[in-house]
Biopython code that builds the backbone (N, CA, C, O; Angstrom):
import numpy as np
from Bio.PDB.StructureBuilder import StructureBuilder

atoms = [
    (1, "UNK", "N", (4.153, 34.601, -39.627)),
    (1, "UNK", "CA", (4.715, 35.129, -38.418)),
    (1, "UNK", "C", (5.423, 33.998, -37.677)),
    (1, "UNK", "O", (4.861, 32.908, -37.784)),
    (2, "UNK", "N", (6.277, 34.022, -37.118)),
    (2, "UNK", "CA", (7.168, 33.311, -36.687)),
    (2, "UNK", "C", (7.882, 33.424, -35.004)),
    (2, "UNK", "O", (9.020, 33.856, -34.817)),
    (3, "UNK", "N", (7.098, 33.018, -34.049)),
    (3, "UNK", "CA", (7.679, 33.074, -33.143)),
    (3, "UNK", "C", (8.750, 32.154, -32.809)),
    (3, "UNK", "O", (8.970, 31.028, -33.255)),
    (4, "UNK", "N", (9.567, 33.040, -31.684)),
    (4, "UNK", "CA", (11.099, 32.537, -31.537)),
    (4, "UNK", "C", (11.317, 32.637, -29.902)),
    (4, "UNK", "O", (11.217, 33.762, -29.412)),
    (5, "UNK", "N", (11.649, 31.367, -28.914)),
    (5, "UNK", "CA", (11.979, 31.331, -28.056)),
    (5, "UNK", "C", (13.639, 31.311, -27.428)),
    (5, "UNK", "O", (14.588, 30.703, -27.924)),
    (6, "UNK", "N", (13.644, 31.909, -26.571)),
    (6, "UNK", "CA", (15.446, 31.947, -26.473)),
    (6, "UNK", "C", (15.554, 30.257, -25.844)),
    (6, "UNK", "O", (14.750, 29.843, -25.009)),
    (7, "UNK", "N", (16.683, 29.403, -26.405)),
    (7, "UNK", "CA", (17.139, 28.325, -25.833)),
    (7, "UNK", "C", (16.597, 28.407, -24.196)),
    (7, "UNK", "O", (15.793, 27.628, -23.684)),
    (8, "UNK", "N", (16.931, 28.988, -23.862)),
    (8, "UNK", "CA", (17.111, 28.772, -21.894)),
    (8, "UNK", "C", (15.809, 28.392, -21.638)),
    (8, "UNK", "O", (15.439, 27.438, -20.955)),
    (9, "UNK", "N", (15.115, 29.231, -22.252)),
    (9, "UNK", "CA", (13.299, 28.704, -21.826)),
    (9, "UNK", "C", (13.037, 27.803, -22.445)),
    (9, "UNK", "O", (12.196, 27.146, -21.831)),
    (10, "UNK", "N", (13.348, 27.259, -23.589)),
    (10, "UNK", "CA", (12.859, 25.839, -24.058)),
    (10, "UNK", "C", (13.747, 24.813, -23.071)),
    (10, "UNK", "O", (13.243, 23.860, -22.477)),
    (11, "UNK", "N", (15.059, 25.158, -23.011)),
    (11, "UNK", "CA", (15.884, 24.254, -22.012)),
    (11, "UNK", "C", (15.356, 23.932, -20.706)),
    (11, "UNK", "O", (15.316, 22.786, -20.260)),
    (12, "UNK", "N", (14.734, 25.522, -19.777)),
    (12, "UNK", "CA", (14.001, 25.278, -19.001)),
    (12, "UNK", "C", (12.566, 24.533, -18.503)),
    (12, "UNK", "O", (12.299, 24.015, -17.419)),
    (13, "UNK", "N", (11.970, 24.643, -19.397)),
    (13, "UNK", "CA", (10.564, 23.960, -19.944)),
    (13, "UNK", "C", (10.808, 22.469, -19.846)),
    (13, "UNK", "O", (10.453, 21.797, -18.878)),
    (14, "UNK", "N", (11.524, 21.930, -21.054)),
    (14, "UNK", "CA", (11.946, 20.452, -20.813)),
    (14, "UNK", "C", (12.058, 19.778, -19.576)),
    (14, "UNK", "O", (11.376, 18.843, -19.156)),
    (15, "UNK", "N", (13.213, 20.499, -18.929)),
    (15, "UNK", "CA", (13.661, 20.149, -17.520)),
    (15, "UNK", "C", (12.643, 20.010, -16.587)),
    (15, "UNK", "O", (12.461, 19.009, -15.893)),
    (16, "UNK", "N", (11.841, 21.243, -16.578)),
    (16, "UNK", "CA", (11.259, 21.093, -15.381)),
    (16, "UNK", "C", (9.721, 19.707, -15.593)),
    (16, "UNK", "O", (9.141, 19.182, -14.642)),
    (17, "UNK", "N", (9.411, 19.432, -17.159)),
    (17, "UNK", "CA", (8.955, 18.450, -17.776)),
    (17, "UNK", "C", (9.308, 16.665, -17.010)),
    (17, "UNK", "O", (8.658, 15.764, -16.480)),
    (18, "UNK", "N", (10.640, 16.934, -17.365)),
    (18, "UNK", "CA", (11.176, 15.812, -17.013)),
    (18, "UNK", "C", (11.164, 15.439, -15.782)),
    (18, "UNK", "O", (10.974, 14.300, -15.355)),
    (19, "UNK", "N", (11.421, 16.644, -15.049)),
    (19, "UNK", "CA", (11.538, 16.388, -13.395)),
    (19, "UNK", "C", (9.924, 16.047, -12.548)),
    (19, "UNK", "O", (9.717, 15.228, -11.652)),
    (20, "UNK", "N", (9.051, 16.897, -13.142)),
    (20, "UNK", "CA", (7.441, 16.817, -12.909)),
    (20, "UNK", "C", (6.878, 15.371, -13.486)),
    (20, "UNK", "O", (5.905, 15.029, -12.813)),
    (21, "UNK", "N", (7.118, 14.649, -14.275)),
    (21, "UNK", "CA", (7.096, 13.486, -15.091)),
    (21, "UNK", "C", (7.632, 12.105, -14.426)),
    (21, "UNK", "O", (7.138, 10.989, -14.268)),
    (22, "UNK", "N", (9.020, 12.780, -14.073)),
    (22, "UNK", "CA", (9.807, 11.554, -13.405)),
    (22, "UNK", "C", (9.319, 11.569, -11.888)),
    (22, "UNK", "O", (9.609, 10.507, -11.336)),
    (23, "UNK", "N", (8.639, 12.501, -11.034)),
    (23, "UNK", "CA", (8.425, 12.124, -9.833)),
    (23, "UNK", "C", (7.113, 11.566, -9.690)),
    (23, "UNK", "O", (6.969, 10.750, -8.780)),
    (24, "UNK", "N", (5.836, 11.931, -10.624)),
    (24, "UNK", "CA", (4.771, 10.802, -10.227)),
    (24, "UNK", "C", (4.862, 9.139, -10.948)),
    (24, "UNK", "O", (4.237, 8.162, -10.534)),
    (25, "UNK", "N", (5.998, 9.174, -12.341)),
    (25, "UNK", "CA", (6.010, 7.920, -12.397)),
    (25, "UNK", "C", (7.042, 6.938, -11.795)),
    (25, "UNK", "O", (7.179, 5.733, -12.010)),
    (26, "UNK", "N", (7.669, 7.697, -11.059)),
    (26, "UNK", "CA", (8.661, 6.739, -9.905)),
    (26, "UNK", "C", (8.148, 6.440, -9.154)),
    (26, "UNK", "O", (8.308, 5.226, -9.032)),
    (27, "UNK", "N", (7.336, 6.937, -8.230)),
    (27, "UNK", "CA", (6.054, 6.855, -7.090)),
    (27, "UNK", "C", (5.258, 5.696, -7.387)),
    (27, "UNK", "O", (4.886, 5.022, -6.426)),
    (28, "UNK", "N", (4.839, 5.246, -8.877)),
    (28, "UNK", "CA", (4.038, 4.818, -9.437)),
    (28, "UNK", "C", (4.418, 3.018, -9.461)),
    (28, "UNK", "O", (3.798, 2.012, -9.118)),
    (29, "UNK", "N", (5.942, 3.319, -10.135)),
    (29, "UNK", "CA", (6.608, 2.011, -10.653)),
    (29, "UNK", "C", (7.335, 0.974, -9.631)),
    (29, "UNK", "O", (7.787, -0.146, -9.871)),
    (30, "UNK", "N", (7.298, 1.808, -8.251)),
    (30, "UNK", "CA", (8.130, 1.493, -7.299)),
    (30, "UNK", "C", (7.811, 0.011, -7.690)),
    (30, "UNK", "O", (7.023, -0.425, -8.529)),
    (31, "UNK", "N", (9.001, -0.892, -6.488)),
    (31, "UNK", "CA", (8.790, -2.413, -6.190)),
    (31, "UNK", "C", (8.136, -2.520, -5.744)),
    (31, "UNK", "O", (7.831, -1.482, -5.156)),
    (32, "UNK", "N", (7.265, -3.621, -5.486)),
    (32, "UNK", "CA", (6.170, -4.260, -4.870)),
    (32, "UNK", "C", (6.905, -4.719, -3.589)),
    (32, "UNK", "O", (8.090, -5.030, -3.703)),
    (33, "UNK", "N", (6.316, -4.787, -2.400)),
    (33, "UNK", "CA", (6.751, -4.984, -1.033)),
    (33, "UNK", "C", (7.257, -6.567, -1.395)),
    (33, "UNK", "O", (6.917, -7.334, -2.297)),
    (34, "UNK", "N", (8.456, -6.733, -0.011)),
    (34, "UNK", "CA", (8.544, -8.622, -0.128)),
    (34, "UNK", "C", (7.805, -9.016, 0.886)),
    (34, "UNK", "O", (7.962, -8.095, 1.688)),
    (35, "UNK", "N", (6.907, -9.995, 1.511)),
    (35, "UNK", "CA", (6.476, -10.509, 2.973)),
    (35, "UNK", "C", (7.790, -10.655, 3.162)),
    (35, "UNK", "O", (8.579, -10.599, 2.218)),
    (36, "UNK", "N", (8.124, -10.837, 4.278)),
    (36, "UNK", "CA", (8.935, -11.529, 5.232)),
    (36, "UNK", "C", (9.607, -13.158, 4.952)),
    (36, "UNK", "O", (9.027, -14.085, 4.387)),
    (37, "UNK", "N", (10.801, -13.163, 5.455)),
    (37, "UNK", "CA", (11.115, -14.845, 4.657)),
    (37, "UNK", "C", (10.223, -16.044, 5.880)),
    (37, "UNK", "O", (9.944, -15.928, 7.074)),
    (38, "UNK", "N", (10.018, -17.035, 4.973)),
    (38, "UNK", "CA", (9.395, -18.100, 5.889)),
    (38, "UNK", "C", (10.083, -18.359, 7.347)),
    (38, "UNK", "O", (11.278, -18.233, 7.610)),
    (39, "UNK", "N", (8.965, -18.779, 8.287)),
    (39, "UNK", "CA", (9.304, -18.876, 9.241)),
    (39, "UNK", "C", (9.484, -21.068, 9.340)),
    (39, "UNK", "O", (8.638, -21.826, 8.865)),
    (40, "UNK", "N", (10.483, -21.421, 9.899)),
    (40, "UNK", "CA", (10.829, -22.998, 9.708)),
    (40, "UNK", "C", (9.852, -23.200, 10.861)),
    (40, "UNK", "O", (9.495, -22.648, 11.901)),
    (41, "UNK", "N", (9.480, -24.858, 9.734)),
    (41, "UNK", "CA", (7.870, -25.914, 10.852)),
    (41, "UNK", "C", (8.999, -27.023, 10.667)),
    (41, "UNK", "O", (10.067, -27.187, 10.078)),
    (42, "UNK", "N", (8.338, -27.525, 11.315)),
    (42, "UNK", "CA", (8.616, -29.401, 11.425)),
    (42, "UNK", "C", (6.960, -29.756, 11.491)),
    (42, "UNK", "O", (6.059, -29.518, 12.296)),
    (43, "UNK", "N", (7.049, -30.356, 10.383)),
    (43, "UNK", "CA", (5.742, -30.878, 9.265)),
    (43, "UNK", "C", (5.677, -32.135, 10.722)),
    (43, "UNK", "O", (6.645, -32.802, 11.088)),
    (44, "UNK", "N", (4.436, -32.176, 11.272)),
    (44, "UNK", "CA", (3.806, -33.129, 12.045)),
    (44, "UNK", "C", (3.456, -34.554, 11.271)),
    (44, "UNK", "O", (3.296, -34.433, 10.056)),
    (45, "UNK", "N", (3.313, -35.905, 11.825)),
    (45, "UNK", "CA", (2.658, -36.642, 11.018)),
    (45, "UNK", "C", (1.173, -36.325, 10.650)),
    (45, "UNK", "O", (0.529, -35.442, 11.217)),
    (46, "UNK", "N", (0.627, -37.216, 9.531)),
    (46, "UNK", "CA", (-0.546, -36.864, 8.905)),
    (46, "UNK", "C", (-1.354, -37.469, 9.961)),
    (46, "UNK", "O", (-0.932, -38.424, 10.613)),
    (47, "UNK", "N", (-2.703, -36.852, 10.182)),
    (47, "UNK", "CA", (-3.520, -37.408, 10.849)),
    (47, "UNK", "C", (-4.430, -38.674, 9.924)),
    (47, "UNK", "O", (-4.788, -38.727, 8.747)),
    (48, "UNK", "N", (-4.581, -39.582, 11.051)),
    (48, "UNK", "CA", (-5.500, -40.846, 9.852)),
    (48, "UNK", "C", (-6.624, -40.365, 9.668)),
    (48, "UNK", "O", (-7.392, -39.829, 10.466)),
    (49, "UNK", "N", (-6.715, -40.565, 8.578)),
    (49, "UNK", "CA", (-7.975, -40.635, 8.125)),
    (49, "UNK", "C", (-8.099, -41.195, 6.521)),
    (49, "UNK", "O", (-7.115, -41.544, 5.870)),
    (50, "UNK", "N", (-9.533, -41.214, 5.993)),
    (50, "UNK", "CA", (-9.602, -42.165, 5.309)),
    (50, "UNK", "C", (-9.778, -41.177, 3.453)),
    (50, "UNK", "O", (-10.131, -41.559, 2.337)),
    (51, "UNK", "N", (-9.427, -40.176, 3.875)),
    (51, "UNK", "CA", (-9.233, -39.148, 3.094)),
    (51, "UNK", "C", (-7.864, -39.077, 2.561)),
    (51, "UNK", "O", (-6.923, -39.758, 2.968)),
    (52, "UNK", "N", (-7.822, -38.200, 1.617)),
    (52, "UNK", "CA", (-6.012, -37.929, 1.406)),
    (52, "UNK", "C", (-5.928, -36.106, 2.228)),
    (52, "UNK", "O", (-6.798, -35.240, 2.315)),
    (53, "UNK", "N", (-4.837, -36.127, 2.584)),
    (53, "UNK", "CA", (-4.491, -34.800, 3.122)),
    (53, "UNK", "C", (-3.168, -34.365, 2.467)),
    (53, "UNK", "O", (-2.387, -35.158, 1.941)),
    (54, "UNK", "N", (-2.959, -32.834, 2.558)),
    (54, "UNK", "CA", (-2.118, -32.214, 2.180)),
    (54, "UNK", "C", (-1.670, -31.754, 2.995)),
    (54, "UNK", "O", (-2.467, -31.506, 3.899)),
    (55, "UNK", "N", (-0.339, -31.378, 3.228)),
    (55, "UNK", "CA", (0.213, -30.427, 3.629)),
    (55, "UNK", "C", (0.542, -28.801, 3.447)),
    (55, "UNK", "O", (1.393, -28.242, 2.756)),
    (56, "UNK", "N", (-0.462, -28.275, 4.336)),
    (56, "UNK", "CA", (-0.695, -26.720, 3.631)),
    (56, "UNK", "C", (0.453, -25.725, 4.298)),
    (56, "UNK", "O", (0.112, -25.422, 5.442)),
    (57, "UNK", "N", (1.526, -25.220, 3.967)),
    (57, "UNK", "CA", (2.997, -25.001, 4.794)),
    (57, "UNK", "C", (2.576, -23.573, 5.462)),
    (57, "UNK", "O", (1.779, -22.788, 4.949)),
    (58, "UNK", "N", (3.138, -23.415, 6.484)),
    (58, "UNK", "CA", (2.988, -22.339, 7.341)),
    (58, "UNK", "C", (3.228, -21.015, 5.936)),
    (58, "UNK", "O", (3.893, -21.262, 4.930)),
    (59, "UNK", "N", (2.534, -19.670, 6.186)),
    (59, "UNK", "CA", (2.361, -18.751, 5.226)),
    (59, "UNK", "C", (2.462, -17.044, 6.049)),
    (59, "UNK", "O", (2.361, -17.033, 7.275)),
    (60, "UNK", "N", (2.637, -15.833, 5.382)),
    (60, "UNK", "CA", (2.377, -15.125, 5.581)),
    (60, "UNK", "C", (0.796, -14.311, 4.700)),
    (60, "UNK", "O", (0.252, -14.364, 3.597)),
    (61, "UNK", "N", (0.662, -13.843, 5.588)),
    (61, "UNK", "CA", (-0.789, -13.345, 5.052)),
    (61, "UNK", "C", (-0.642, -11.553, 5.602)),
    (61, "UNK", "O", (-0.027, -11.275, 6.632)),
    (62, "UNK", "N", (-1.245, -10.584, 4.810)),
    (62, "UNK", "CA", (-1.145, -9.373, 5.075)),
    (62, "UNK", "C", (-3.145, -8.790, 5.435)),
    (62, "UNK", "O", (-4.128, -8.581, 4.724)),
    (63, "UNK", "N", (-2.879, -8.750, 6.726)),
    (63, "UNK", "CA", (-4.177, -8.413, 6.968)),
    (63, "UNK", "C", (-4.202, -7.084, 7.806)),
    (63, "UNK", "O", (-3.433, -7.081, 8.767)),
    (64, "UNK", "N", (-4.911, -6.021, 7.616)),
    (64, "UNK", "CA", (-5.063, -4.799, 8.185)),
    (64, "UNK", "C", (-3.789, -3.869, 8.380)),
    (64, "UNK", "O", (-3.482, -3.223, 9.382)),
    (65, "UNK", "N", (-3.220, -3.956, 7.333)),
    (65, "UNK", "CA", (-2.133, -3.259, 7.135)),
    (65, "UNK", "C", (-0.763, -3.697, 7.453)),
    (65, "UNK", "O", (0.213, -2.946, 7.481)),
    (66, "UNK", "N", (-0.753, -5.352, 7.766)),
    (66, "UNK", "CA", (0.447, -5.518, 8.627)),
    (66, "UNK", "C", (0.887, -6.992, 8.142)),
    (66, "UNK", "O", (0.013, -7.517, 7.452)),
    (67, "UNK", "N", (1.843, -7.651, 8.306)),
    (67, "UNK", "CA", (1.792, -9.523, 8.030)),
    (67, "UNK", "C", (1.278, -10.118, 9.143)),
    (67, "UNK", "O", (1.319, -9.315, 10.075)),
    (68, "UNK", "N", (0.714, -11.386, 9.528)),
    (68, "UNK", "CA", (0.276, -11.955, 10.254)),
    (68, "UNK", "C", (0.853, -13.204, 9.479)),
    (68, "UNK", "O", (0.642, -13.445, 8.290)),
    (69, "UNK", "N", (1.740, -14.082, 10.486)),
    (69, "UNK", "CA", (2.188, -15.694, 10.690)),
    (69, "UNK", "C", (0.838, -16.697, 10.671)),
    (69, "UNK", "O", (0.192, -16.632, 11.717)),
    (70, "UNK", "N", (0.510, -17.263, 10.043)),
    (70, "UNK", "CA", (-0.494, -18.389, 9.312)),
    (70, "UNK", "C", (0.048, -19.910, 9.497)),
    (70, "UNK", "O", (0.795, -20.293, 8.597)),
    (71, "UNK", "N", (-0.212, -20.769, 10.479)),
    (71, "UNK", "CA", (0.642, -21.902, 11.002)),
    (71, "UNK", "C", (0.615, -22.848, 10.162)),
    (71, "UNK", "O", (-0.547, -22.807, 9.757)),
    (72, "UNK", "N", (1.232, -23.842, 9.525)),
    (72, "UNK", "CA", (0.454, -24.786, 8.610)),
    (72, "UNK", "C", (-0.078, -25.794, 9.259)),
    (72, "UNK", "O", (-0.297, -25.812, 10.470)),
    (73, "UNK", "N", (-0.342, -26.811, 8.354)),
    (73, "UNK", "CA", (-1.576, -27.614, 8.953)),
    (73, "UNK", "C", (-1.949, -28.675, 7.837)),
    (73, "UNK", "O", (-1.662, -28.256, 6.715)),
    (74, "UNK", "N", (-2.444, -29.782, 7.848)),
    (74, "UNK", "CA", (-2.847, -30.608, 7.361)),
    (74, "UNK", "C", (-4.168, -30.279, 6.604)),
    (74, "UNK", "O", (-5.046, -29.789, 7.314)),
    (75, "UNK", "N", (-4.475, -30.467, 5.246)),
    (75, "UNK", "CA", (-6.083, -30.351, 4.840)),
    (75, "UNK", "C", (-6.577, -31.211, 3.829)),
    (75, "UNK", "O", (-5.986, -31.821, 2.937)),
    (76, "UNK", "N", (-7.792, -31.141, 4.143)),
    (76, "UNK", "CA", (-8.247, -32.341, 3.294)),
    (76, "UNK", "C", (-7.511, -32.094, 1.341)),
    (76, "UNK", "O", (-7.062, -31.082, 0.803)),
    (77, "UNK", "N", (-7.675, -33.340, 0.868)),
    (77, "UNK", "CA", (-6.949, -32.544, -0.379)),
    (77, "UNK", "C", (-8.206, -32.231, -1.580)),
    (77, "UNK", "O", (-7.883, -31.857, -2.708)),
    (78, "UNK", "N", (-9.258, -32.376, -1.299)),
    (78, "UNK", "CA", (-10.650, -31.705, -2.069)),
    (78, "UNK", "C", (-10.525, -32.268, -3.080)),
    (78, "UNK", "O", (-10.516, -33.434, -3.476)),
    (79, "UNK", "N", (-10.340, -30.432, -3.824)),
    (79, "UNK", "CA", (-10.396, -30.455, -5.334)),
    (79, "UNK", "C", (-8.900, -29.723, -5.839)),
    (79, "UNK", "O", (-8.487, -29.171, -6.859)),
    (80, "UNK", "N", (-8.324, -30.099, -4.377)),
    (80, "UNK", "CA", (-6.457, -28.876, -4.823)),
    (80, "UNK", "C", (-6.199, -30.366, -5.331)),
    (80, "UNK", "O", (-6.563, -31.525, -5.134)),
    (81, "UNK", "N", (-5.012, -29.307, -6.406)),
    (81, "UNK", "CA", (-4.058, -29.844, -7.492)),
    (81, "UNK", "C", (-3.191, -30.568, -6.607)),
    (81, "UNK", "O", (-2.787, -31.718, -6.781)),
    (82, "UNK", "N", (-2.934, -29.798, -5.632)),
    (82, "UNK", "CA", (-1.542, -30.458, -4.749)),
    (82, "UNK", "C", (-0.643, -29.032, -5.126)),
    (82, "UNK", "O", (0.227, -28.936, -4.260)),
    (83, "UNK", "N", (-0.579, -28.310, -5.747)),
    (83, "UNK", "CA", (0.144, -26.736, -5.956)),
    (83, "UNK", "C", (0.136, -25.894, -4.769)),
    (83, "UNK", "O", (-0.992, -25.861, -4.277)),
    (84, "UNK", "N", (0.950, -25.237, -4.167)),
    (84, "UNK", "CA", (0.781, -24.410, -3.426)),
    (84, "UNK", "C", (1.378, -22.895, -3.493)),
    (84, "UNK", "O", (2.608, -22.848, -3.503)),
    (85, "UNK", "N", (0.803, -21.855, -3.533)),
    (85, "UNK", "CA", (1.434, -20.819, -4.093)),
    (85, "UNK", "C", (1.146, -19.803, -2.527)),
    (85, "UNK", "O", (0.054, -19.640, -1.984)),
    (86, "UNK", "N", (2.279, -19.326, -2.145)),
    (86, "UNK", "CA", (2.639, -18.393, -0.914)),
    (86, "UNK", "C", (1.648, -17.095, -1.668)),
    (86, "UNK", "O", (1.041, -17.269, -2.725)),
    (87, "UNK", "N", (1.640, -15.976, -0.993)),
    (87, "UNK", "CA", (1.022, -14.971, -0.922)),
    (87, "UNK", "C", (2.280, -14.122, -1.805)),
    (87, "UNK", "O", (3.475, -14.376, -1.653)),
    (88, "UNK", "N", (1.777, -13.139, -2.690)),
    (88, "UNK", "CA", (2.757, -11.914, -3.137)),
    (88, "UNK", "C", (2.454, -10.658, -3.429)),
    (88, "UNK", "O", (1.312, -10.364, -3.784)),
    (89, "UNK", "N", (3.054, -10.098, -3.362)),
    (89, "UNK", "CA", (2.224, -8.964, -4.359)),
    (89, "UNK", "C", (2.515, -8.904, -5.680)),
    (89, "UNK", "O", (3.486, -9.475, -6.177)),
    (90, "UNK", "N", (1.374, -7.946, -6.553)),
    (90, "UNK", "CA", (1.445, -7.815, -7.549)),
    (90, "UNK", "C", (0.813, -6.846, -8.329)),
    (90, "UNK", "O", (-0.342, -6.586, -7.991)),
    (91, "UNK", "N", (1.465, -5.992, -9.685)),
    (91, "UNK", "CA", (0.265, -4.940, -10.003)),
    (91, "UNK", "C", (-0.020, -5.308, -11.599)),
    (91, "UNK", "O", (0.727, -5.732, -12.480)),
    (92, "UNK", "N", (-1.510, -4.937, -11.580)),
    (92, "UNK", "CA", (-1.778, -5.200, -12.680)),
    (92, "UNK", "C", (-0.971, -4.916, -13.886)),
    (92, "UNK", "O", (-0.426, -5.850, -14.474)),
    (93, "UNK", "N", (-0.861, -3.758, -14.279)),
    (93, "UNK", "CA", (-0.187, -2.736, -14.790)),
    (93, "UNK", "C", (0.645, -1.436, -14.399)),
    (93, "UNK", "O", (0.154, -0.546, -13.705)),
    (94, "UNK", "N", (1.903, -1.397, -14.883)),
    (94, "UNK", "CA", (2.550, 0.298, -14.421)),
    (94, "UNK", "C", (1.965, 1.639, -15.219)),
    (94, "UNK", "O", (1.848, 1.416, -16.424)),
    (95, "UNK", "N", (1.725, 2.459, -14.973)),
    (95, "UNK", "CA", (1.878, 2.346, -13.435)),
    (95, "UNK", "C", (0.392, 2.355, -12.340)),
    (95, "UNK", "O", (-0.597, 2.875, -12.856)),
    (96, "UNK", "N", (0.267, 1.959, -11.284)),
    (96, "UNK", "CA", (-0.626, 1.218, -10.884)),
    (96, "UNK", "C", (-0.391, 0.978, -9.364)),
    (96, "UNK", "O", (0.790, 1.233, -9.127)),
    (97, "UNK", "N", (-0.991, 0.625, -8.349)),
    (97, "UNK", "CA", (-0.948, 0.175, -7.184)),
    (97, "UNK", "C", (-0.245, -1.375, -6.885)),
    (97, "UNK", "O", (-0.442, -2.449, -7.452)),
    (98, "UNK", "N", (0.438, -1.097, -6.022)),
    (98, "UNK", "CA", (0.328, -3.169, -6.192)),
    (98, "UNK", "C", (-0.912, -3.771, -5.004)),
    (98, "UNK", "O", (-1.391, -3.113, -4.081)),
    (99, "UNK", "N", (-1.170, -4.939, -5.302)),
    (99, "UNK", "CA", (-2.096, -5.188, -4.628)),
    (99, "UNK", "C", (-2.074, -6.636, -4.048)),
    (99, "UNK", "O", (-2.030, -7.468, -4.954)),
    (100, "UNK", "N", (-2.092, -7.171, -2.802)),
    (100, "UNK", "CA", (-1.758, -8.582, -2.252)),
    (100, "UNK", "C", (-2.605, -9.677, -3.224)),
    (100, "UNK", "O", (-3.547, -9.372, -3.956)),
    (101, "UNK", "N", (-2.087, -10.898, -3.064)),
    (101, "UNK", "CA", (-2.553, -11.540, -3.617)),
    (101, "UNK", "C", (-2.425, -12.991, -2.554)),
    (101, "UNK", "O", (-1.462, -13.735, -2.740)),
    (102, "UNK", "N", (-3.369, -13.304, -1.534)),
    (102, "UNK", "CA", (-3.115, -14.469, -0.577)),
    (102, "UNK", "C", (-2.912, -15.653, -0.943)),
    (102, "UNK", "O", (-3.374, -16.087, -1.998)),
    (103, "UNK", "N", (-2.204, -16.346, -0.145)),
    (103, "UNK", "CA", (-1.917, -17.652, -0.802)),
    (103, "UNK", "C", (-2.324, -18.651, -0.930)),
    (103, "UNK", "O", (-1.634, -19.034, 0.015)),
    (104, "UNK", "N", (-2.826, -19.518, -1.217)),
    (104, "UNK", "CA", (-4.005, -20.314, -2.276)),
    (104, "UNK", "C", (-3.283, -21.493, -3.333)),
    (104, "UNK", "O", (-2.285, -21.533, -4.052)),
    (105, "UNK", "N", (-4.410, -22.415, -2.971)),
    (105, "UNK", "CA", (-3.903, -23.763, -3.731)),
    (105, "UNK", "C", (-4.447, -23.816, -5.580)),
    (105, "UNK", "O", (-5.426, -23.557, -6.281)),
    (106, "UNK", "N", (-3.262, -24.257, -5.666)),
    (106, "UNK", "CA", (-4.234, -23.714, -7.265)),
    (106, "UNK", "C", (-4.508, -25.166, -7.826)),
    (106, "UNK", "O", (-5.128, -25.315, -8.879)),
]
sb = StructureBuilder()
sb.init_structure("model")
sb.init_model(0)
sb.init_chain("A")
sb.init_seg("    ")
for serial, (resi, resn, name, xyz) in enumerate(atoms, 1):
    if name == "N":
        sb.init_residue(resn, " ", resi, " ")
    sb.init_atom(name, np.array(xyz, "f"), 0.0, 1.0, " ", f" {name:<3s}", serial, name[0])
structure = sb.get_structure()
């Protein structure tokens, strides 16, 4: 037995496939937000001390739904590399949420 559909309904079917398909994975894949561009410091001298210090550069940080300005500042230099990586977003996988990632000395 052999069933037989007229074109228009398979044509229709597809379409509305494609269209149901393409709107939760566009939603999905979007761009990841940008923070805001840096705001300009004039880097202070280092304070003495008998330590080494870094310069940790003014940052944006996303806290409670919003950016918040992060001033920089001098810090001890520990166990940092001396690397400094700003805040971004990022998602694991598409499709997926993106999710902040604060900024941190690596």
């Amino acid at each position: 037995m052999t069933i037989r559909f007229p074109r228009f309904h398979l044509a229709l079917a597809g379409a509305v496939l494609l269209a149901l398909g393409g709107c939760s994975l566009q939603q999905d894949v979007a761009a990841c937000p940008v923070p805001p561009p840096r705001r300009p410091e004039v880097i202070p001298k280092a304070p003495v001390s008998e330590q080494m210090q870094l310069w940790q550069p003014g940052h944006w940080d996303y806290i409670n739904g919003g950016y918040v300005w992060v001033a920089g500042r001098w810090v001890l230099r520990g166990n940092k590399s001396g690397q400094w990586f700003d805040g971004y977003w990022t998602r694991d996988a598409a499709p997926s949420p993106c999710h902040w990632v604060p900024a941190h000395w690596l």
